[in-house]
Backbone as XML, in Angstrom:
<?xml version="1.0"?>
<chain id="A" units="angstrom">
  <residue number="1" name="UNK">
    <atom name="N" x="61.934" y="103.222" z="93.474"/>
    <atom name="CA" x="61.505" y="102.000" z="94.125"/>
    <atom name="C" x="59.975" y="101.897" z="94.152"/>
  </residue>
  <residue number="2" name="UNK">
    <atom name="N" x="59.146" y="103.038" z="94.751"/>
    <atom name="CA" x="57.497" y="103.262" z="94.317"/>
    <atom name="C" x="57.508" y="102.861" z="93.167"/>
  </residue>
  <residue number="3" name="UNK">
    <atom name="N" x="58.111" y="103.446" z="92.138"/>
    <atom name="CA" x="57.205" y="102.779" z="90.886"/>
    <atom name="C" x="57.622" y="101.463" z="90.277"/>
  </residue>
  <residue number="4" name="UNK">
    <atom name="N" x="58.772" y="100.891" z="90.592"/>
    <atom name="CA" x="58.729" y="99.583" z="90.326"/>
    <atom name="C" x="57.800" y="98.211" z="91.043"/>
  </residue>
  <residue number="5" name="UNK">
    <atom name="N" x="57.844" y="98.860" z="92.732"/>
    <atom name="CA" x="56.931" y="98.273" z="93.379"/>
    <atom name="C" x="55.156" y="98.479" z="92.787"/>
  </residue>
  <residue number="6" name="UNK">
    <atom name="N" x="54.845" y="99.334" z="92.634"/>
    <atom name="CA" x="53.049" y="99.647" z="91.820"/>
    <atom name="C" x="53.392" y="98.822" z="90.785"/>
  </residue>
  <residue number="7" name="UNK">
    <atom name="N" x="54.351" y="98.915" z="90.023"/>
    <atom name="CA" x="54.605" y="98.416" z="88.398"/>
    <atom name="C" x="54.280" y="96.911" z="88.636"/>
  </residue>
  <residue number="8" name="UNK">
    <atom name="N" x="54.781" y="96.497" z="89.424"/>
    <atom name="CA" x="55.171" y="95.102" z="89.431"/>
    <atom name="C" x="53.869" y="94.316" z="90.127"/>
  </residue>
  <residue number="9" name="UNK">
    <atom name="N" x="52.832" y="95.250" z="90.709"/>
    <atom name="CA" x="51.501" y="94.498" z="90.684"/>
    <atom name="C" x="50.194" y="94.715" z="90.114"/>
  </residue>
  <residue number="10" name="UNK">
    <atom name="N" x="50.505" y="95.222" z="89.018"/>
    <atom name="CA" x="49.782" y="95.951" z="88.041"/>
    <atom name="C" x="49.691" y="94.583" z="86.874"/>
  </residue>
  <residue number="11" name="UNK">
    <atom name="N" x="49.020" y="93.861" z="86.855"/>
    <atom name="CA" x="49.246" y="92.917" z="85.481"/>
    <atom name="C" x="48.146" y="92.230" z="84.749"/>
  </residue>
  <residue number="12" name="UNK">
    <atom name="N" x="47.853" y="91.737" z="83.815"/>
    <atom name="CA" x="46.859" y="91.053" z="82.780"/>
    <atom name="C" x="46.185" y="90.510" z="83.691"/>
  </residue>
  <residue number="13" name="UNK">
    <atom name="N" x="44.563" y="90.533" z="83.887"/>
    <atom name="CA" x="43.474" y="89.273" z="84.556"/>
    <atom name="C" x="43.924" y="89.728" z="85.981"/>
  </residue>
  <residue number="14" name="UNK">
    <atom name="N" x="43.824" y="90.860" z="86.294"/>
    <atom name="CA" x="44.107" y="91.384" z="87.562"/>
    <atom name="C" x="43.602" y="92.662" z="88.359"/>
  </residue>
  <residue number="15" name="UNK">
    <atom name="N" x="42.403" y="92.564" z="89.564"/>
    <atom name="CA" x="42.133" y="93.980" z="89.954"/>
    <atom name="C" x="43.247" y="94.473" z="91.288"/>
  </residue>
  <residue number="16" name="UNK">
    <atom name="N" x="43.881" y="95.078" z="91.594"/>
    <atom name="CA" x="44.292" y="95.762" z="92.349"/>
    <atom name="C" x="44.185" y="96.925" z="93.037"/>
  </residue>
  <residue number="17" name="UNK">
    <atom name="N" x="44.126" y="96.805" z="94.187"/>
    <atom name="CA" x="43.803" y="97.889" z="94.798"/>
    <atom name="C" x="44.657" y="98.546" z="95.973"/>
  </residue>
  <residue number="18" name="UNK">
    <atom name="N" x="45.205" y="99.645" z="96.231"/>
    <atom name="CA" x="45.783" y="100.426" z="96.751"/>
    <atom name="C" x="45.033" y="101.058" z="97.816"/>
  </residue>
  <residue number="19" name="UNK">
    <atom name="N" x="45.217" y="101.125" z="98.892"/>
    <atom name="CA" x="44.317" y="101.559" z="100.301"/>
    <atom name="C" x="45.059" y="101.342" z="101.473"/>
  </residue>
  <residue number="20" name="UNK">
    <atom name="N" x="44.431" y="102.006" z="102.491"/>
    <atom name="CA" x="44.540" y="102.188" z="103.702"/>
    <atom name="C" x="43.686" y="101.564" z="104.992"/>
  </residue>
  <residue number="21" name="UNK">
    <atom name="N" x="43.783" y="100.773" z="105.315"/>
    <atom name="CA" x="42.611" y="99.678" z="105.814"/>
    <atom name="C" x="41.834" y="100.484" z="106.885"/>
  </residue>
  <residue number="22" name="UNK">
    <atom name="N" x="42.080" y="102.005" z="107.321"/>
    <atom name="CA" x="41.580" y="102.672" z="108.452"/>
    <atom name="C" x="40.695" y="103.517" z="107.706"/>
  </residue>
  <residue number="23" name="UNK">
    <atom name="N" x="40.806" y="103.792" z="105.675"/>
    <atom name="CA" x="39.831" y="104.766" z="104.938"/>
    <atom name="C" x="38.969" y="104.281" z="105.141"/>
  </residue>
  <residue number="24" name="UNK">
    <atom name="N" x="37.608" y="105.189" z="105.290"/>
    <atom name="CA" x="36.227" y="104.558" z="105.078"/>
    <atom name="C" x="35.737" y="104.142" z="103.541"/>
  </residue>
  <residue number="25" name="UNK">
    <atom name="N" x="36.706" y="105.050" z="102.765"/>
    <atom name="CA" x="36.073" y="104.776" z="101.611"/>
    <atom name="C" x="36.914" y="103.343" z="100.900"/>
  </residue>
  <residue number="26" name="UNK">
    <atom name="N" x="38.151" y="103.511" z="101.269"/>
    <atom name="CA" x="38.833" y="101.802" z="101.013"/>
    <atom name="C" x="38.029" y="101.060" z="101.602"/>
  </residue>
  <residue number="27" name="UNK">
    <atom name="N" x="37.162" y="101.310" z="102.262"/>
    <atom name="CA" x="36.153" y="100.178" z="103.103"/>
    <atom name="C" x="35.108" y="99.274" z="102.360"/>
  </residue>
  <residue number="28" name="UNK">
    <atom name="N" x="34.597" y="100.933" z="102.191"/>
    <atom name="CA" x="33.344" y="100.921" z="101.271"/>
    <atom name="C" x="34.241" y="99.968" z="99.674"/>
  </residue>
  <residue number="29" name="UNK">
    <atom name="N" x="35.037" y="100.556" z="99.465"/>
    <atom name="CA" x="35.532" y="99.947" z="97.786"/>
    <atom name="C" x="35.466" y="98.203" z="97.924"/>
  </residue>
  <residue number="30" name="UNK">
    <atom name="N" x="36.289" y="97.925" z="99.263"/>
    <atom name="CA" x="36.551" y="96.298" z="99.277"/>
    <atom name="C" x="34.871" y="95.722" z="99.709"/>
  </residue>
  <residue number="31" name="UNK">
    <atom name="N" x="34.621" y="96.432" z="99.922"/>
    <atom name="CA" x="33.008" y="95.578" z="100.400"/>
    <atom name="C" x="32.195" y="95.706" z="99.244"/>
  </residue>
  <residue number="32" name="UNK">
    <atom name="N" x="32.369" y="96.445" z="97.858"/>
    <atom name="CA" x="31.665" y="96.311" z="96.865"/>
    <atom name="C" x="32.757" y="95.294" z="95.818"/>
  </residue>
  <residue number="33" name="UNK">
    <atom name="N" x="34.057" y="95.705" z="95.703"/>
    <atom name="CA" x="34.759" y="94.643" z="95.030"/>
    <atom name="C" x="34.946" y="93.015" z="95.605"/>
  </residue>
  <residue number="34" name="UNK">
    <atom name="N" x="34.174" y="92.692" z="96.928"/>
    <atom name="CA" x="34.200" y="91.622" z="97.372"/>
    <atom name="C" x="32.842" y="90.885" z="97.609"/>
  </residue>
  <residue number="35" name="UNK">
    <atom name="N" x="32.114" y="91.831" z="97.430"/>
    <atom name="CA" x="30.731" y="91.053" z="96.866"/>
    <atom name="C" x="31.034" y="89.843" z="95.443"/>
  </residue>
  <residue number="36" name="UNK">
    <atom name="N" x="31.647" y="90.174" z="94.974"/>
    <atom name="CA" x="32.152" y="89.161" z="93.324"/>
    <atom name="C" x="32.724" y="88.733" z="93.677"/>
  </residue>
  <residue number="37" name="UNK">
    <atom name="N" x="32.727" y="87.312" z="93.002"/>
    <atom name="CA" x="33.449" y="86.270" z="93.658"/>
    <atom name="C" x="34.913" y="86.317" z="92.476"/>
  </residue>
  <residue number="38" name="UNK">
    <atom name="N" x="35.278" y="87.051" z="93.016"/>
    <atom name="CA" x="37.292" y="87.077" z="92.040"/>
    <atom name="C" x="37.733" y="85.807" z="92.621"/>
  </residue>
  <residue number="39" name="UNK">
    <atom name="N" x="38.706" y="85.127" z="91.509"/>
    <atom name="CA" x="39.344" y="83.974" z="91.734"/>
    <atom name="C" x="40.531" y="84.755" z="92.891"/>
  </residue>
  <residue number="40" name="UNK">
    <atom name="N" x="41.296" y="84.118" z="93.935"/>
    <atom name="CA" x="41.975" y="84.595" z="94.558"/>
    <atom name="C" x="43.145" y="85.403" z="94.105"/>
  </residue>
  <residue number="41" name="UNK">
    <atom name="N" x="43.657" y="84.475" z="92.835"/>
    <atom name="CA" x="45.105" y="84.797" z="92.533"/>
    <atom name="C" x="44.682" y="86.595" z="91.131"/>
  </residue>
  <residue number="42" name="UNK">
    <atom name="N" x="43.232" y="86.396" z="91.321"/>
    <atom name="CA" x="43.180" y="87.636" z="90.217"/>
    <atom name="C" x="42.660" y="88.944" z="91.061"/>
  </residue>
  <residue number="43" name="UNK">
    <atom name="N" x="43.172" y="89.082" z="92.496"/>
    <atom name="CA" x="42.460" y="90.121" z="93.378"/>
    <atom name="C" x="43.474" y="89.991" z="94.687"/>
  </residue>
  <residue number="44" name="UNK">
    <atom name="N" x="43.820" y="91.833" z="94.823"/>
    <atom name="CA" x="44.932" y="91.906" z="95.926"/>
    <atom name="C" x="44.516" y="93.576" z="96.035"/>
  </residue>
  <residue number="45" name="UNK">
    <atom name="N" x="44.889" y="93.446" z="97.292"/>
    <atom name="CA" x="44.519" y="94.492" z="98.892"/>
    <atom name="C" x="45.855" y="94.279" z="98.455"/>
  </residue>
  <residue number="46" name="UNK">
    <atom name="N" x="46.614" y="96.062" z="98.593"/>
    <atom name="CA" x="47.697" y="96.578" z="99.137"/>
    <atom name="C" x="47.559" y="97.525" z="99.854"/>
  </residue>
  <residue number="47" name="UNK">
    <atom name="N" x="47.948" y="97.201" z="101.475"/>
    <atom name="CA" x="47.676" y="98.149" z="102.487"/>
    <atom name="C" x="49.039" y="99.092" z="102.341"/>
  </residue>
  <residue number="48" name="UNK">
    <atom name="N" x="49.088" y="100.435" z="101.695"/>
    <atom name="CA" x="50.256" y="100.811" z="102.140"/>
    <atom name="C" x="50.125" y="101.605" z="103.350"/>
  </residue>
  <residue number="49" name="UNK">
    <atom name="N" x="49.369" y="102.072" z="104.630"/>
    <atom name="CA" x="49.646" y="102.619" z="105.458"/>
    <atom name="C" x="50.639" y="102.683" z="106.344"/>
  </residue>
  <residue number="50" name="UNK">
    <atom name="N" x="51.167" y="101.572" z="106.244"/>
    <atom name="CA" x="52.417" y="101.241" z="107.370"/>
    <atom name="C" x="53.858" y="101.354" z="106.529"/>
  </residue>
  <residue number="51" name="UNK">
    <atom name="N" x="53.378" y="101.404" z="104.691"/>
    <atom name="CA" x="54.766" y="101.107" z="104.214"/>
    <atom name="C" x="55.727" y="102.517" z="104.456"/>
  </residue>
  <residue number="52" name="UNK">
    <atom name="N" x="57.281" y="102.159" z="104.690"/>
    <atom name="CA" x="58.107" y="102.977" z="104.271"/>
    <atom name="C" x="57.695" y="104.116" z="103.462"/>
  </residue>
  <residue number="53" name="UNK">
    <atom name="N" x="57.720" y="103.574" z="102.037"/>
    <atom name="CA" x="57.606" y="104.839" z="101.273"/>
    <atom name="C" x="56.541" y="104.907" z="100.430"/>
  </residue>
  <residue number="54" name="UNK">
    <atom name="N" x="55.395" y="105.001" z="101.347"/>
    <atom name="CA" x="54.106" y="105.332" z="101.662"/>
    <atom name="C" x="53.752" y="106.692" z="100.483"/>
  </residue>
  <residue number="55" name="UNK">
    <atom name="N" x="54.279" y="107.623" z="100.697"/>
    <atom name="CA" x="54.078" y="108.848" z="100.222"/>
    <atom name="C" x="54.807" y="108.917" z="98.822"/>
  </residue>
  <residue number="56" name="UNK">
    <atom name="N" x="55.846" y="108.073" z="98.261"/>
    <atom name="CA" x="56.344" y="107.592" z="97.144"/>
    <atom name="C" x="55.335" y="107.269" z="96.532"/>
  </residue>
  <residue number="57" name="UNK">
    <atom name="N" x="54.747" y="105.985" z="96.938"/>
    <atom name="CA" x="53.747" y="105.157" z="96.379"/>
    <atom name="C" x="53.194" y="106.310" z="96.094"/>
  </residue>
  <residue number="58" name="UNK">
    <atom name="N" x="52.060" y="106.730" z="96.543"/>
    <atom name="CA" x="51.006" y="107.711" z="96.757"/>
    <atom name="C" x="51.295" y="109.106" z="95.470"/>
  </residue>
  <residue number="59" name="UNK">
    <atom name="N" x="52.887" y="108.849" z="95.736"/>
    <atom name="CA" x="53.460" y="110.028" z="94.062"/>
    <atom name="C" x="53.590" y="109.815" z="92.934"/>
  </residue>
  <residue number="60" name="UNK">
    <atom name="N" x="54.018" y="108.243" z="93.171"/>
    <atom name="CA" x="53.290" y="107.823" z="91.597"/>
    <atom name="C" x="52.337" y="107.430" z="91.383"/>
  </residue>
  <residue number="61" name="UNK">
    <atom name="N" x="51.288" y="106.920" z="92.459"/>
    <atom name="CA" x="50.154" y="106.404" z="91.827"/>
    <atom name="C" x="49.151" y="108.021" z="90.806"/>
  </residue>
  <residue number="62" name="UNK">
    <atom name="N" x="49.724" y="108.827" z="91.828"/>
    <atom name="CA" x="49.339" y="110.405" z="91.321"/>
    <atom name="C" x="49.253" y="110.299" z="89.892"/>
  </residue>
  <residue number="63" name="UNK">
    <atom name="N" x="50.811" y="109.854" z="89.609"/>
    <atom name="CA" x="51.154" y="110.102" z="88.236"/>
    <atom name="C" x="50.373" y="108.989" z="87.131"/>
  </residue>
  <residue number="64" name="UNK">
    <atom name="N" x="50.049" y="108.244" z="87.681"/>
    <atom name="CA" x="49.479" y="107.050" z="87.084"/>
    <atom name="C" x="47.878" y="107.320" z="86.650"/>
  </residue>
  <residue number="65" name="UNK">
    <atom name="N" x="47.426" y="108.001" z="87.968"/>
    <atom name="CA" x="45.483" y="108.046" z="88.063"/>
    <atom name="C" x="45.081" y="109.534" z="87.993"/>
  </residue>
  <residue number="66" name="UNK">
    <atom name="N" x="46.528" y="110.294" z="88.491"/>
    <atom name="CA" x="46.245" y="111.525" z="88.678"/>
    <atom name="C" x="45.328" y="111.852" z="89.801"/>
  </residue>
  <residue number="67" name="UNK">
    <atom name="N" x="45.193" y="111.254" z="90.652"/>
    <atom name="CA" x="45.096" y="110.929" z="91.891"/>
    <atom name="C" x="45.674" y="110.803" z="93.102"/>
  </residue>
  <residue number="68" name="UNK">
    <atom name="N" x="46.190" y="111.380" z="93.868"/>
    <atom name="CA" x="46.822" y="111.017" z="95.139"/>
    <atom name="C" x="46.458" y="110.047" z="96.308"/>
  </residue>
  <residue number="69" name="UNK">
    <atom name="N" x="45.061" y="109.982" z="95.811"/>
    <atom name="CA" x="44.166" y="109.299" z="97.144"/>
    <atom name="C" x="43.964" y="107.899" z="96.535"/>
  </residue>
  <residue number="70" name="UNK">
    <atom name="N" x="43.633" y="107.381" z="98.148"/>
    <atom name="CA" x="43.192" y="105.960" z="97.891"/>
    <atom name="C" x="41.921" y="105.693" z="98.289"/>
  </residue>
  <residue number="71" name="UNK">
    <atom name="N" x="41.219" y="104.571" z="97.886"/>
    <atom name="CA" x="41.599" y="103.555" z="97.390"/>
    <atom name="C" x="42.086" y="104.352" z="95.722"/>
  </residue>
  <residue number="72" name="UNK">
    <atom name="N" x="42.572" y="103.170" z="95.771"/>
    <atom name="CA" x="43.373" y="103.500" z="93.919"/>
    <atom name="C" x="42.955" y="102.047" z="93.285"/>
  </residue>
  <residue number="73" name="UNK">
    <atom name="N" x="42.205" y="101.891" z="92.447"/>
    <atom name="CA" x="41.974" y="100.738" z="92.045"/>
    <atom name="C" x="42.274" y="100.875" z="90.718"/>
  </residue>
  <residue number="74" name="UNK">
    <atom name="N" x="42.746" y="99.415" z="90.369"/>
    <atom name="CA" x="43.392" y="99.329" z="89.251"/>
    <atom name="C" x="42.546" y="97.664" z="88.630"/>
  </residue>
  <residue number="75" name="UNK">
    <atom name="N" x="42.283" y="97.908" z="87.239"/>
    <atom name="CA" x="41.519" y="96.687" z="86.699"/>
    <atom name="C" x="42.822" y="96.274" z="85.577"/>
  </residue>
  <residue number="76" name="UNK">
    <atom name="N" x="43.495" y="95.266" z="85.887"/>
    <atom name="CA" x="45.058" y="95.063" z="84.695"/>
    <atom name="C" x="45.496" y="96.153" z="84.956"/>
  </residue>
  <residue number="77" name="UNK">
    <atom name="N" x="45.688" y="97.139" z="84.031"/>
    <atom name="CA" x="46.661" y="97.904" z="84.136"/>
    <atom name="C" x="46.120" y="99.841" z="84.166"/>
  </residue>
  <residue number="78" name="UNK">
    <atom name="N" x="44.653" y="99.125" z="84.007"/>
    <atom name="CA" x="43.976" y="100.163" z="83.918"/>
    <atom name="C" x="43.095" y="101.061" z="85.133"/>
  </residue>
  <residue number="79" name="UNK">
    <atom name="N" x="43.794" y="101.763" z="86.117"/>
    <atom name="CA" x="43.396" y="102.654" z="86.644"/>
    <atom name="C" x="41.874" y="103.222" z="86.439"/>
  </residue>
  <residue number="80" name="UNK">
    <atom name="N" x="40.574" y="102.783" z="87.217"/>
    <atom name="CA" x="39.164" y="102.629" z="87.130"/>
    <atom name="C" x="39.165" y="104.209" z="87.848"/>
  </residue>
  <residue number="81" name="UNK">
    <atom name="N" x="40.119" y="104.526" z="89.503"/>
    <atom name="CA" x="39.713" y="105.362" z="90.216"/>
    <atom name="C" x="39.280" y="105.397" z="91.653"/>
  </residue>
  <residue number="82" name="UNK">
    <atom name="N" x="38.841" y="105.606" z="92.109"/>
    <atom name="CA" x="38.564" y="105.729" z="93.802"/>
    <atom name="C" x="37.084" y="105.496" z="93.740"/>
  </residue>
  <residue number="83" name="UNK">
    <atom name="N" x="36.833" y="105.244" z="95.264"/>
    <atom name="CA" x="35.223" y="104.865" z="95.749"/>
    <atom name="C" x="34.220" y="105.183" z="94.468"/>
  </residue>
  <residue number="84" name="UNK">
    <atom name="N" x="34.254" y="106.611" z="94.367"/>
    <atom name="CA" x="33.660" y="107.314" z="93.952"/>
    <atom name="C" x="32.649" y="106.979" z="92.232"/>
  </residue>
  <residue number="85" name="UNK">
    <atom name="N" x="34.226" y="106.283" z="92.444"/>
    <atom name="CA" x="34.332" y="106.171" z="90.316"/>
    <atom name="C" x="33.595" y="104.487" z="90.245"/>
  </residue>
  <residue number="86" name="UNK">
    <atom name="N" x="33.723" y="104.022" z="91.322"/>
    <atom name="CA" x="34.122" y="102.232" z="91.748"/>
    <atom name="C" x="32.208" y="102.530" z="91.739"/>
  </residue>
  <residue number="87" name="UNK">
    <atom name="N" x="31.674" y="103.186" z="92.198"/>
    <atom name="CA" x="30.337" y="102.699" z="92.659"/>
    <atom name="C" x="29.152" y="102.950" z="91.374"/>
  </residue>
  <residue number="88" name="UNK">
    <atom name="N" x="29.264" y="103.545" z="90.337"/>
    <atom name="CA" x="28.839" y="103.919" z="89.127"/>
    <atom name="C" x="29.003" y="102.579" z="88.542"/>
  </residue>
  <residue number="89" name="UNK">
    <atom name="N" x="30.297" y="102.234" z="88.710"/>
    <atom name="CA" x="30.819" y="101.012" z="87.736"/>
    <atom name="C" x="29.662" y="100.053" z="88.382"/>
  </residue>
  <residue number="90" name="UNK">
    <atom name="N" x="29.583" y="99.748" z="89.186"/>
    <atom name="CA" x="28.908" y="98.827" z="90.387"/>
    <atom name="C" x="27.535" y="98.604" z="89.738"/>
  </residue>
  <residue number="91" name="UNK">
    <atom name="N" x="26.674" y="99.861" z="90.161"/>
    <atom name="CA" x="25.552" y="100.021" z="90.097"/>
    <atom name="C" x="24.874" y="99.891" z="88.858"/>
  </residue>
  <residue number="92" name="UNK">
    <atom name="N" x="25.831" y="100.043" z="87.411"/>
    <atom name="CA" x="25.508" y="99.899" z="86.257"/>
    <atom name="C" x="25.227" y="98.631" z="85.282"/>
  </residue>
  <residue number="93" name="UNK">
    <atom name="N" x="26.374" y="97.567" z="86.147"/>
    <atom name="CA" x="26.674" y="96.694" z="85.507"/>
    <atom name="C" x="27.988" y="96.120" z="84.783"/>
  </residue>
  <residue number="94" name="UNK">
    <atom name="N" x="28.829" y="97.696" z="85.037"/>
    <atom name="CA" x="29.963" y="97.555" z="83.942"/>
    <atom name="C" x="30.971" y="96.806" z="84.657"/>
  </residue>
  <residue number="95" name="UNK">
    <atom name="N" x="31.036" y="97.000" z="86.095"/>
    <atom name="CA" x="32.228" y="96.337" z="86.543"/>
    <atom name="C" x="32.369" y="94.715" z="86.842"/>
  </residue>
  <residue number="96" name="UNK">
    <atom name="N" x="31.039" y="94.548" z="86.662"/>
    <atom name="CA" x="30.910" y="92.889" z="86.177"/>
    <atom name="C" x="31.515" y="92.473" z="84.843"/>
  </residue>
  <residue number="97" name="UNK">
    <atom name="N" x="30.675" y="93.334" z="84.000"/>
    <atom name="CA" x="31.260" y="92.918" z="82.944"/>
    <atom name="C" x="33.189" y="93.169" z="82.549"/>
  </residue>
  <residue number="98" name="UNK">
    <atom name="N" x="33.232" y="93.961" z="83.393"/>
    <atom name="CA" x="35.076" y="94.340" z="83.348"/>
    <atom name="C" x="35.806" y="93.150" z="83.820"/>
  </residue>
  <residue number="99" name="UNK">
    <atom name="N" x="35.308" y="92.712" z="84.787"/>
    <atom name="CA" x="35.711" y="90.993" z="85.615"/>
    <atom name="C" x="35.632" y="90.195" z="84.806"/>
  </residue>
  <residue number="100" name="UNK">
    <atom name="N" x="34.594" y="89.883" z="84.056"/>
    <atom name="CA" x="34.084" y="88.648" z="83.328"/>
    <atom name="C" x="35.165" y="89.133" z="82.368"/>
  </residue>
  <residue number="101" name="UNK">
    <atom name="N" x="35.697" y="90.318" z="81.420"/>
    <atom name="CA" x="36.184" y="90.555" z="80.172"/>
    <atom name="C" x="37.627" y="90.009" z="80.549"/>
  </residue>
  <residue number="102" name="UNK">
    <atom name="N" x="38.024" y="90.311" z="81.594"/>
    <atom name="CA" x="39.236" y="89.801" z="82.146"/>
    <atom name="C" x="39.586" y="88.418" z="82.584"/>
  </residue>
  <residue number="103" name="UNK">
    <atom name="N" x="38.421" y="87.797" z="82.876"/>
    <atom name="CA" x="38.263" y="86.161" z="83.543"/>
    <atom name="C" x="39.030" y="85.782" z="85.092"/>
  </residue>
  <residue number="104" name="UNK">
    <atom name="N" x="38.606" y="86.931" z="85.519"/>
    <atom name="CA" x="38.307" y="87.302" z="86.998"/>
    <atom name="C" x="37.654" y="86.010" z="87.905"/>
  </residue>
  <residue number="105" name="UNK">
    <atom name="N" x="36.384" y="86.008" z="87.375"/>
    <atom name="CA" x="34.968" y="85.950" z="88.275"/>
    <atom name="C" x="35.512" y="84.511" z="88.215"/>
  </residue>
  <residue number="106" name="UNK">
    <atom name="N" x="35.007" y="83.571" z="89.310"/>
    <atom name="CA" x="34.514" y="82.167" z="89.444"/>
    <atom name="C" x="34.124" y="81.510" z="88.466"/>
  </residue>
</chain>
Protein backbone atom coordinates (compact mmCIF):
# COMPACT_ATOMS: atom_id res chain seq x y z
CA UNK A 1 0.00 0.00 0.00
CA UNK A 2 3.28 2.50 0.83
CA UNK A 3 4.44 2.03 -2.41
CA UNK A 4 1.51 2.44 -4.44
CA UNK A 5 0.56 5.43 -2.35
CA UNK A 6 4.51 7.28 -3.01
CA UNK A 7 4.00 5.77 -6.63
CA UNK A 8 0.99 7.45 -7.30
CA UNK A 9 2.37 11.01 -6.42
CA UNK A 10 5.44 10.81 -8.03
CA UNK A 11 4.67 12.19 -11.71
CA UNK A 12 5.90 14.32 -14.94
CA UNK A 13 6.10 18.46 -14.16
CA UNK A 14 6.01 17.65 -10.53
CA UNK A 15 8.10 18.44 -7.16
CA UNK A 16 7.07 16.44 -4.24
CA UNK A 17 7.90 16.35 -1.07
CA UNK A 18 7.67 13.94 1.82
CA UNK A 19 8.00 15.47 5.51
CA UNK A 20 7.00 15.91 8.80
CA UNK A 21 5.66 19.41 9.50
CA UNK A 22 7.35 19.31 13.26
CA UNK A 23 11.21 18.53 11.19
CA UNK A 24 13.25 21.52 11.27
CA UNK A 25 14.82 20.54 8.33
CA UNK A 26 11.29 19.84 6.34
CA UNK A 27 11.05 23.43 7.46
CA UNK A 28 13.99 24.71 6.24
CA UNK A 29 13.30 22.54 2.68
CA UNK A 30 9.60 24.18 2.24
CA UNK A 31 10.87 27.67 2.95
CA UNK A 32 13.56 27.32 0.20
CA UNK A 33 11.19 25.30 -2.25
CA UNK A 34 8.58 28.07 -1.62
CA UNK A 35 10.53 30.96 -2.27
CA UNK A 36 9.70 29.89 -6.31
CA UNK A 37 6.79 30.56 -7.41
CA UNK A 38 5.57 26.64 -8.52
CA UNK A 39 2.29 26.66 -10.29
CA UNK A 40 0.01 25.05 -7.56
CA UNK A 41 -1.02 21.91 -9.29
CA UNK A 42 3.00 21.20 -9.95
CA UNK A 43 3.95 21.28 -5.98
CA UNK A 44 2.67 19.08 -2.93
CA UNK A 45 3.57 18.82 0.91
CA UNK A 46 2.93 15.24 2.07
CA UNK A 47 2.74 15.34 5.76
CA UNK A 48 3.10 11.75 6.68
CA UNK A 49 3.45 12.17 10.46
CA UNK A 50 0.06 11.29 11.45
CA UNK A 51 -0.28 8.63 8.57
CA UNK A 52 -1.09 5.00 9.45
CA UNK A 53 1.64 3.51 7.70
CA UNK A 54 4.00 6.10 8.34
CA UNK A 55 6.97 3.77 8.74
CA UNK A 56 5.88 1.82 5.40
CA UNK A 57 6.12 4.98 3.61
CA UNK A 58 9.42 5.83 5.20
CA UNK A 59 10.52 1.86 3.89
CA UNK A 60 10.05 2.52 0.67
CA UNK A 61 10.93 5.82 0.26
CA UNK A 62 14.38 4.11 1.72
CA UNK A 63 14.22 1.98 -1.17
CA UNK A 64 13.60 4.65 -3.60
CA UNK A 65 16.39 7.52 -2.20
CA UNK A 66 18.07 5.17 -0.02
CA UNK A 67 17.15 7.31 2.54
CA UNK A 68 14.90 6.83 5.41
CA UNK A 69 14.60 10.43 6.41
CA UNK A 70 12.63 13.25 5.50
CA UNK A 71 12.16 15.68 3.94
CA UNK A 72 12.35 13.34 0.83
CA UNK A 73 12.04 15.43 -2.11
CA UNK A 74 11.26 14.30 -5.26
CA UNK A 75 11.58 16.51 -8.73
CA UNK A 76 9.04 14.06 -11.32
CA UNK A 77 10.20 11.08 -10.49
CA UNK A 78 13.50 11.88 -9.56
CA UNK A 79 14.53 11.73 -5.97
CA UNK A 80 16.95 15.20 -5.49
CA UNK A 81 17.31 14.13 -1.48
CA UNK A 82 16.90 15.85 1.86
CA UNK A 83 17.64 19.49 3.22
CA UNK A 84 20.97 18.86 2.83
CA UNK A 85 21.16 17.94 -0.92
CA UNK A 86 18.04 20.68 -1.53
CA UNK A 87 20.36 23.65 -0.44
CA UNK A 88 23.48 23.15 -2.95
CA UNK A 89 20.78 22.81 -5.58
CA UNK A 90 19.46 26.26 -4.26
CA UNK A 91 22.47 28.15 -3.89
CA UNK A 92 23.88 27.17 -7.33
CA UNK A 93 21.24 27.81 -9.53
CA UNK A 94 20.39 24.32 -10.55
CA UNK A 95 17.16 23.95 -8.88
CA UNK A 96 15.75 26.78 -10.81
CA UNK A 97 16.79 25.57 -13.65
CA UNK A 98 15.24 21.91 -12.68
CA UNK A 99 11.69 23.90 -12.29
CA UNK A 100 11.96 25.83 -15.38
CA UNK A 101 13.17 22.23 -17.29
CA UNK A 102 10.01 20.81 -15.96
CA UNK A 103 7.59 23.98 -16.45
CA UNK A 104 7.02 24.29 -12.86
CA UNK A 105 7.68 28.02 -12.33
CA UNK A 106 4.92 30.80 -13.08
Amino acid sequence: MAKSFVDSKLRAGKVTVFEKVSCPFCVRAKTIINKYKIRGECLEFINIADMDNMSSVQDYLCQLSGERTVPRIFIEKECIGGCSDLVPLDSSGELEKRLKSIGALE
